[in-house]
Backbone as a chain_set.jsonl record, in Angstrom:
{"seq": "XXXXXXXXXXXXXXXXXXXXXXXXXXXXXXXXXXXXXXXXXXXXXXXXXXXXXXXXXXXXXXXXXXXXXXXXXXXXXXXXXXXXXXXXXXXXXXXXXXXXXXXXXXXXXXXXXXX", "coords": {"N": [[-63.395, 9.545, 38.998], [-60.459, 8.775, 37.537], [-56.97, 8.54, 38.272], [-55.322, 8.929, 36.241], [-56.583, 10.37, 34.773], [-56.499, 12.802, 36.439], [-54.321, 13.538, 36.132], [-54.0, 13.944, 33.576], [-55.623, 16.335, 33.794], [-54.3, 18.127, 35.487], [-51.824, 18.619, 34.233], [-49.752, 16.827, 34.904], [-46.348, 15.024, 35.638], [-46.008, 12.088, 36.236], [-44.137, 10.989, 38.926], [-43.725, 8.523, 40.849], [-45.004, 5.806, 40.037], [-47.689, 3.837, 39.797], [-51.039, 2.543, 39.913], [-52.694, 3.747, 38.109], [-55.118, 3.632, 36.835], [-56.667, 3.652, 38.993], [-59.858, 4.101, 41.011], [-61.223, 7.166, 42.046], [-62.607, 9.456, 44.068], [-62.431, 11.483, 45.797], [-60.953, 14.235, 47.222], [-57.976, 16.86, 48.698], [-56.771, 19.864, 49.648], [-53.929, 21.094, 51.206], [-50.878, 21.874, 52.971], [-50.67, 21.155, 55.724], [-49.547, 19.106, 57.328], [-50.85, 18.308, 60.123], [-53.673, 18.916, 59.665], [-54.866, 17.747, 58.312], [-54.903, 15.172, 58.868], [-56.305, 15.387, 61.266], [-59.067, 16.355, 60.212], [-59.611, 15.542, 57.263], [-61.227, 12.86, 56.169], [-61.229, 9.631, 54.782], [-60.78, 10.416, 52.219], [-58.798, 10.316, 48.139], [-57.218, 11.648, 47.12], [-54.132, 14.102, 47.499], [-53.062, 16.853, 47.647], [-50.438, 19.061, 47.983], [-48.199, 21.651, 48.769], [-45.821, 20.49, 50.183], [-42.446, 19.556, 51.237], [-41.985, 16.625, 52.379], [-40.942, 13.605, 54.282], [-43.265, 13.005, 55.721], [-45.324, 13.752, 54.804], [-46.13, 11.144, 53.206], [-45.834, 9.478, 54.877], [-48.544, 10.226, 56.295], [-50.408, 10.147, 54.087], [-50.577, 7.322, 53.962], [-51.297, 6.507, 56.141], [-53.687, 7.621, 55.886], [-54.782, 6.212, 53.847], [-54.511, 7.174, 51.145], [-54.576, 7.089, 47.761], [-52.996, 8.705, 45.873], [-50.819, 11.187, 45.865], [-50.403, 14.751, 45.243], [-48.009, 16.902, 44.421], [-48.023, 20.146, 44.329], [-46.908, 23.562, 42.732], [-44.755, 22.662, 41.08], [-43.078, 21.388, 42.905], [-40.658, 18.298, 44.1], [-40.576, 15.265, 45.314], [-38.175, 13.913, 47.238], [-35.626, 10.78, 47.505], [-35.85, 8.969, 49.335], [-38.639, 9.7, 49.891], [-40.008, 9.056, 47.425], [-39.551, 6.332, 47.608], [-40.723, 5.162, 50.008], [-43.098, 5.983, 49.472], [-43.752, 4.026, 46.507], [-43.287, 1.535, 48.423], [-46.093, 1.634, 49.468], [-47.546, 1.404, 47.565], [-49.053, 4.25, 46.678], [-49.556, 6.419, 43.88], [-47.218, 9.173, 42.673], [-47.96, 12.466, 41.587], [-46.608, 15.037, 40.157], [-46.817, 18.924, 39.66], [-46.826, 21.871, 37.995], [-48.784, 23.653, 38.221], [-50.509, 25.929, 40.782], [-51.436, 25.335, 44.682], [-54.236, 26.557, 44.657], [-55.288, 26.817, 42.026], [-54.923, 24.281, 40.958], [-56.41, 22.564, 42.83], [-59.375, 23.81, 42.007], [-59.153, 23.511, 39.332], [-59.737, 20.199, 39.243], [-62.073, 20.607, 41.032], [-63.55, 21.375, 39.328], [-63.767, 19.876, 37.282], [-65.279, 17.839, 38.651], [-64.038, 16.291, 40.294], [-64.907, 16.297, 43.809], [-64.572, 17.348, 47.347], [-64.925, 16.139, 51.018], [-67.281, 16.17, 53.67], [-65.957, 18.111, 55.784], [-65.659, 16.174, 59.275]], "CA": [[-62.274, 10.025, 38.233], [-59.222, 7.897, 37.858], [-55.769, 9.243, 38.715], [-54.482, 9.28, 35.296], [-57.542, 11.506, 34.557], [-55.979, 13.923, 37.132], [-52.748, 13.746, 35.436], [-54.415, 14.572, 32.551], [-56.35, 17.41, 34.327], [-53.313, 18.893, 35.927], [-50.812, 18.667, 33.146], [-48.941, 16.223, 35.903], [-45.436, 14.333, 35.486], [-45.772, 10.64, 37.181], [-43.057, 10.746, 39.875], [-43.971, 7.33, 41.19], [-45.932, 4.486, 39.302], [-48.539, 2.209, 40.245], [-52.409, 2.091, 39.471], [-53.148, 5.249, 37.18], [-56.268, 3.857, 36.565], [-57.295, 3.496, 40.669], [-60.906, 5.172, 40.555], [-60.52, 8.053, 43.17], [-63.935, 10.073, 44.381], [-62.351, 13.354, 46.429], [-59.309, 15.473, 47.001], [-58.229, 17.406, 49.906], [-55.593, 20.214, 49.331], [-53.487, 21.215, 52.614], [-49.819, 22.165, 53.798], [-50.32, 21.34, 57.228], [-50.329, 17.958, 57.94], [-51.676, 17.989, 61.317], [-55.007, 19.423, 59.234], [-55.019, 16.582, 57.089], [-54.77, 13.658, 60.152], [-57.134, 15.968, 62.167], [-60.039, 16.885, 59.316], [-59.817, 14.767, 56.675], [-61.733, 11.802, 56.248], [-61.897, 8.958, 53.275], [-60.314, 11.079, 50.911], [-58.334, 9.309, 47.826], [-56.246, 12.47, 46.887], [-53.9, 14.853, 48.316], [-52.65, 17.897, 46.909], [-49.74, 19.762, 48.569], [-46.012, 22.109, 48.432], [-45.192, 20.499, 51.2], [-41.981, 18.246, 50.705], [-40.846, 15.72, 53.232], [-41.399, 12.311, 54.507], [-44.618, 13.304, 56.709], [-46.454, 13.706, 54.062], [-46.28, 10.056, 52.338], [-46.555, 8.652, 55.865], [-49.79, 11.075, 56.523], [-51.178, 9.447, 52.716], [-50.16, 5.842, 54.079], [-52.409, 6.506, 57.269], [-55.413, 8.018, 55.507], [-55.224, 4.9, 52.996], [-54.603, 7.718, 49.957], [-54.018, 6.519, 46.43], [-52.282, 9.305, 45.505], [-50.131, 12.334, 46.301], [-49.883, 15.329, 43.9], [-47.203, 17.969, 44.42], [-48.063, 21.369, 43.436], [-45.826, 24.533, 42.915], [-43.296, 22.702, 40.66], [-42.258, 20.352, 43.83], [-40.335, 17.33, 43.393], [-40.012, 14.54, 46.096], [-36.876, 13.003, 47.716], [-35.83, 9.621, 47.116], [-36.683, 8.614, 50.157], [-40.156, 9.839, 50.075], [-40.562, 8.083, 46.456], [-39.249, 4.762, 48.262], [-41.536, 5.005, 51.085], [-44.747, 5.857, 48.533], [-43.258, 2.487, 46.055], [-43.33, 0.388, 49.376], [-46.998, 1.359, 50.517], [-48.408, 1.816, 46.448], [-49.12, 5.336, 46.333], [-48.765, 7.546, 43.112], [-46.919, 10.821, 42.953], [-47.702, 13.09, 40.695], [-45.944, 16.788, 40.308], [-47.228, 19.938, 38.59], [-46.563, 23.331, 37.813], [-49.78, 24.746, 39.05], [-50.358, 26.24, 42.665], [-52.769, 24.487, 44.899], [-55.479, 26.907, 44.419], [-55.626, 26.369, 40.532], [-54.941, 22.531, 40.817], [-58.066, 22.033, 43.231], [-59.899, 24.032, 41.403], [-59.462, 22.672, 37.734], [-59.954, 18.924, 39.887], [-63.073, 20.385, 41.538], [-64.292, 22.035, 38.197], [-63.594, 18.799, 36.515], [-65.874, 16.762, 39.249], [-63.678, 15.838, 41.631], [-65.381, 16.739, 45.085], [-64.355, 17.039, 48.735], [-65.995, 15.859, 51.365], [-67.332, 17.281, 54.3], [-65.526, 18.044, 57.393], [-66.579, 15.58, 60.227]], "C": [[-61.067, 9.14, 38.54], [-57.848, 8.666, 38.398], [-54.828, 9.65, 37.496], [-55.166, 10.193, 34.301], [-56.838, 13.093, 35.516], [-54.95, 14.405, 36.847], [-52.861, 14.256, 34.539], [-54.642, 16.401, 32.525], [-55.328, 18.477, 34.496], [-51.471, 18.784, 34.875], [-49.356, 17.784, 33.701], [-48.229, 15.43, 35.289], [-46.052, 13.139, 36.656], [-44.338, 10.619, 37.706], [-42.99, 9.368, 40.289], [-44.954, 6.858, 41.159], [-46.309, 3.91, 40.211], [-50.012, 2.845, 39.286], [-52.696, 3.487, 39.081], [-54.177, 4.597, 36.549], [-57.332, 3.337, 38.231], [-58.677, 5.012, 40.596], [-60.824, 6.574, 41.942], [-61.943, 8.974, 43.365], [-63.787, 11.247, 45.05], [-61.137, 13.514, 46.566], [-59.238, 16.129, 48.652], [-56.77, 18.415, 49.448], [-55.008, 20.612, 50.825], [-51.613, 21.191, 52.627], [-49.276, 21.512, 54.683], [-50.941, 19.812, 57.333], [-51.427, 17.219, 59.071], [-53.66, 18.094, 61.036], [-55.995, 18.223, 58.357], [-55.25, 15.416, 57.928], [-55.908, 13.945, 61.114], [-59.098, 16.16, 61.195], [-60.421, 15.764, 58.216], [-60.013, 13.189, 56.498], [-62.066, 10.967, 54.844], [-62.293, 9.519, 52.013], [-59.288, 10.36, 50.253], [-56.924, 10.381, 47.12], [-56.012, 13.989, 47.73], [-52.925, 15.46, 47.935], [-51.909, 18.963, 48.315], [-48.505, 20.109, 48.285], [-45.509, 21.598, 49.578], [-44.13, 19.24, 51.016], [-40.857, 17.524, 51.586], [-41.619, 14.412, 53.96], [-42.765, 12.154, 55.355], [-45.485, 13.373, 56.2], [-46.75, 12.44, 53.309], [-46.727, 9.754, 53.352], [-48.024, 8.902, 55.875], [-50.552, 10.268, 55.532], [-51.529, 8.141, 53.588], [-51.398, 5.638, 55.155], [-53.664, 6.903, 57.078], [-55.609, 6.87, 54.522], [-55.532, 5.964, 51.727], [-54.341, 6.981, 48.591], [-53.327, 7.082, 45.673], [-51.806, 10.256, 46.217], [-49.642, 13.598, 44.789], [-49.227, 16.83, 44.659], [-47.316, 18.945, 43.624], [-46.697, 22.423, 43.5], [-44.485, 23.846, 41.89], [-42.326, 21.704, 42.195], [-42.183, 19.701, 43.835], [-40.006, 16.613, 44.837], [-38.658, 14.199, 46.859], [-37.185, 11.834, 47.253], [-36.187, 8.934, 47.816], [-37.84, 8.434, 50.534], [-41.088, 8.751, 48.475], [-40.681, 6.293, 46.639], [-40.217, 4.185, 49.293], [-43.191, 4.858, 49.862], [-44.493, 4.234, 47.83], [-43.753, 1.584, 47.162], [-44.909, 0.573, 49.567], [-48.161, 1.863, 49.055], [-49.246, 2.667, 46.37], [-48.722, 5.93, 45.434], [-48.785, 8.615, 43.819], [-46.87, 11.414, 41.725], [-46.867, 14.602, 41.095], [-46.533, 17.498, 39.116], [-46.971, 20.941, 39.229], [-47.435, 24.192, 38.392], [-50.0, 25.038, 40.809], [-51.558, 25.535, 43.038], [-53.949, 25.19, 44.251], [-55.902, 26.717, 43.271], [-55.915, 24.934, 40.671], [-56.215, 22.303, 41.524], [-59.181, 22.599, 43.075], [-60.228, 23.606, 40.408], [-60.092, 20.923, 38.277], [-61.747, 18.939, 40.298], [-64.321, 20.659, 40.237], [-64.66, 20.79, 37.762], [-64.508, 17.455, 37.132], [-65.451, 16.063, 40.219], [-64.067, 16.57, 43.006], [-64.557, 16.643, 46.344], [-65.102, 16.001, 49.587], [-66.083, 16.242, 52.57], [-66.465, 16.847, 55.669], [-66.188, 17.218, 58.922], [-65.973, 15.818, 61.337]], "O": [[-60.753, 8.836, 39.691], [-58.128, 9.616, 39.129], [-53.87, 10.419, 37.575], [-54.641, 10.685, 33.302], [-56.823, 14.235, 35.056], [-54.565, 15.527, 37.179], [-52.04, 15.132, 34.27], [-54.205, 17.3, 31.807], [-55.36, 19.532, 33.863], [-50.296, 18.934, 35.208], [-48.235, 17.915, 33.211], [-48.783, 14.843, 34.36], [-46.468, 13.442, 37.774], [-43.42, 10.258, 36.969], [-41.882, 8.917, 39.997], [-45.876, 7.143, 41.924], [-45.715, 3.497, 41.207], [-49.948, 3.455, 38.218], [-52.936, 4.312, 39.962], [-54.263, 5.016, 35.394], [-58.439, 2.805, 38.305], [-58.58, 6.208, 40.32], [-59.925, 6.381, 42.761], [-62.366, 9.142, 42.221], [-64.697, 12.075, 45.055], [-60.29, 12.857, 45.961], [-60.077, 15.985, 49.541], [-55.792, 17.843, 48.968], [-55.822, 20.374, 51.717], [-51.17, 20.158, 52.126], [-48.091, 21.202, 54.798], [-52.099, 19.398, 57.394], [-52.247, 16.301, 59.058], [-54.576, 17.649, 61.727], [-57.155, 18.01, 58.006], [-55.995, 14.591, 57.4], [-56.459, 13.03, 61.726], [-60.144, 16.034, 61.832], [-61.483, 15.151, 58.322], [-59.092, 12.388, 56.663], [-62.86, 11.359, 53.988], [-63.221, 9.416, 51.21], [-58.594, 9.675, 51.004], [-55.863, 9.905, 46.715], [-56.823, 14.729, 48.287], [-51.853, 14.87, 47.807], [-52.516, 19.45, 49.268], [-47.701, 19.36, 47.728], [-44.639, 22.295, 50.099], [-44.554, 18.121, 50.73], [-39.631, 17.619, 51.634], [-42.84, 14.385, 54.109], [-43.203, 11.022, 55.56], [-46.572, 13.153, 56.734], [-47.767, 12.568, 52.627], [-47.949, 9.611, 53.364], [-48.782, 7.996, 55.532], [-51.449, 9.6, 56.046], [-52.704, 7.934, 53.893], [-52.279, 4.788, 55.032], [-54.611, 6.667, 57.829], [-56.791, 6.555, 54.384], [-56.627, 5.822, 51.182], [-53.612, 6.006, 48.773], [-52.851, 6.449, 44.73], [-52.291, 10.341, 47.346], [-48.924, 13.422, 43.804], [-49.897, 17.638, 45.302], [-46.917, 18.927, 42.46], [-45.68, 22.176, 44.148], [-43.381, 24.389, 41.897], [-41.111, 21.517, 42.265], [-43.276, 19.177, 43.623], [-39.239, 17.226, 45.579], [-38.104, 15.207, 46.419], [-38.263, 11.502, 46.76], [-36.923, 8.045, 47.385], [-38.268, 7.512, 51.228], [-42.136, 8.107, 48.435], [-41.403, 5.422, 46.155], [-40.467, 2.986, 49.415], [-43.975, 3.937, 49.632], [-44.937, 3.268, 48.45], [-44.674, 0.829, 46.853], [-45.342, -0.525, 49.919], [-49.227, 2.455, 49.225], [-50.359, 2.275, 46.018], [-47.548, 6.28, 45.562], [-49.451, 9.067, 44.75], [-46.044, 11.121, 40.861], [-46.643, 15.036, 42.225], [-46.73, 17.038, 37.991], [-46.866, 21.131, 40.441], [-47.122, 25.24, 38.957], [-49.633, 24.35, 41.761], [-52.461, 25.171, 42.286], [-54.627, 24.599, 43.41], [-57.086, 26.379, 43.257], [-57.042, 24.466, 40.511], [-57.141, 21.845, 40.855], [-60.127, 22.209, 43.758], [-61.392, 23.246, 40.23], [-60.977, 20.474, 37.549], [-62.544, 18.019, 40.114], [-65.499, 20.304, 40.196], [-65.857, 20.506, 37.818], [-64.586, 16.373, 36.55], [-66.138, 15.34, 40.94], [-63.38, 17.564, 43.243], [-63.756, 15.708, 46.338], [-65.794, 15.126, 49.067], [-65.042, 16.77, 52.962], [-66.347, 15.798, 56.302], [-67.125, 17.724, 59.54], [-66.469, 15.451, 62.402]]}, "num_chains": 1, "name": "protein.A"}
């Protein structure tokens, strides 16, 4: 699934441009960063309300290709500057995680397992 397939999926605004057609193979939704640095492994998206610079870094260190903000949450400029520098999209949508990685997982996008 590409990323501009997910945009599609999730009715998502592009916050910050780059490769919306980067092919992307799993998801991971999560809050809690420490869960995400601790659990998740060679995942290419990452679905969260959580909104502050810990979470682009967190992307930057798993080697994500995207970041999608649920709940209607909108970045800083800072955090869009930091994603820009290390070519990460951001999308934003209206839906809550549990819908968004649902319609994603419905749609074929998978996890993958906890190691």
């Amino acid at each position: 699934m590409t990323i501009n397939e997910i945009k599609e999926i999730l009715n998502a605004e592009v916050v910050c441009d780059g490769n919306l057609n980067a092919e992307v193979l799993s998801a991971c939704g999560s809050d809690m960063m420490s869960d995400v640095l601790a659990f998740v492994k060679d995942q290419a998206v990452l679905l969260t309300g959580l909104v502050n610079a810990q979470v682009i870094r967190t992307a930057v260190m798993m080697d994500m290709a995207c970041v999608v903000f649920v709940r209607s949450k909108k970045p800083t400029a800072d955090m869009i500057e930091i994603a820009k520098e290390s070519g990460i999209v951001i999308l934003a949508t209206d839906k809550r995680m549990y819908e968004a990685c649902g319609q994603l997982y419905e749609s074929g996008l998978k996890g993958t397992n906890v190691r």
